[in-house]
C-alpha positions in Angstrom: 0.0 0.0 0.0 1.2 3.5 -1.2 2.9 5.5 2.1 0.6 8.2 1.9 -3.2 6.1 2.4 -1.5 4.7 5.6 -0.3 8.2 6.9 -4.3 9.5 5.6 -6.1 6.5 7.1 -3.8 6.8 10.8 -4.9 10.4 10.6 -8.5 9.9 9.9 -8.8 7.5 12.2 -6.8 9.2 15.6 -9.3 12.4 14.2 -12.3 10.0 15.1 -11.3 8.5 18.0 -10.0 12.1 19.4 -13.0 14.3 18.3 -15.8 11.7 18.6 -16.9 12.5 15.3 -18.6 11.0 12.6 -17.6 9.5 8.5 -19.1 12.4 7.3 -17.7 15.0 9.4 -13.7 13.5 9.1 -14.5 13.5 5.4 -15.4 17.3 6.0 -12.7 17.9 7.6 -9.8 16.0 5.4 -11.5 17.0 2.0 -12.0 13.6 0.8 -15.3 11.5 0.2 -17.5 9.6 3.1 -16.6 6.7 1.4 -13.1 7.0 1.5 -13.5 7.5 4.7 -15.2 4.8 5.7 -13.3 2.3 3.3 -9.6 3.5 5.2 -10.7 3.4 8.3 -13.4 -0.2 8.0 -10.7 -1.9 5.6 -7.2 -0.6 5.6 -6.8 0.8 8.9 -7.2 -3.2 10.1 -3.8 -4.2 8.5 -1.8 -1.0 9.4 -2.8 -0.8 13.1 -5.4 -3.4 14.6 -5.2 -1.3 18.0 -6.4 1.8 16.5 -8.9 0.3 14.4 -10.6 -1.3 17.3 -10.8 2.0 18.9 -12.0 3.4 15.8 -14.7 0.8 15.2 -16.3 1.2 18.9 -16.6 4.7 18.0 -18.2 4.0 14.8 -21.0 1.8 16.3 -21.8 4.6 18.9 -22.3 7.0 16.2 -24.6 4.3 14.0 -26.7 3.9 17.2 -27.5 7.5 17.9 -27.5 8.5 14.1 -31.7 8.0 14.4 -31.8 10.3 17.5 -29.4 13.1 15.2 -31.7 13.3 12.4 -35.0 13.2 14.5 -33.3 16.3 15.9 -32.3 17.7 13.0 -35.6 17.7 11.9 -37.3 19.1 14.6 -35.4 22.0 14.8 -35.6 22.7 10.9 -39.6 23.0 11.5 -39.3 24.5 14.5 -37.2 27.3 12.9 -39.4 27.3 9.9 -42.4 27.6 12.0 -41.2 30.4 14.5 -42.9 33.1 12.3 -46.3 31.6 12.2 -48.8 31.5 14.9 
C-alpha cells in the first residue's frame, strides 16, 4: 500500500477517536469522500494498526446507534425554525 493512504487513514482515524466525530464529518474535515473515509478506516486501517482500528470501530457503532436520535433532531429543529414566524 502507497505511504501516503496509511499516513491518511492513521490520521483519519486518531481524528475520530479524538473528536468523537462521525464518517461524514472526518470527510469534511480531510476533503476527501465519506466513502473514502469509511473504506480507510473499516478496511485498511485493520492491517496498518489493529489497535487503533478497534478504537475506531467502537466509536463507529456509537455513532450508527444514535444516528436515528441526530436526524429526529435535526428535523425538529428545521420545523421548528421554519415555524417560528407563524402563529
Amino acid at each position: 500500500m502507497r505511504y501516503y493512504i496509511e499516513e491518511r487513514t492513521i490520521e483519519l482515524a486518531n481524528y475520530i477517536t479524538e473528536n468523537k466525530c462521525t464518517v461524514r464529518d472526518a470527510a469534511k474535515k480531510f476533503g476527501i469522500s465519506k466513502s473514502t473515509v469509511h473504506k480507510d478506516v473499516t478496511e485498511r486501517l485493520l492491517s496498518i494498526n489493529p489497535a487503533l482500528a478497534q478504537n475506531t470501530k467502537a466509536v463507529l457503532e456509537e455513532n450508527k446507534s444514535e444516528r436515528h436520535i441526530r436526524g429526529g433532531e435535526a428535523t425538529k429543529k428545521k420545523y421548528s425554525e421554519k415555524n417560528k414566524g407563524r402563529i
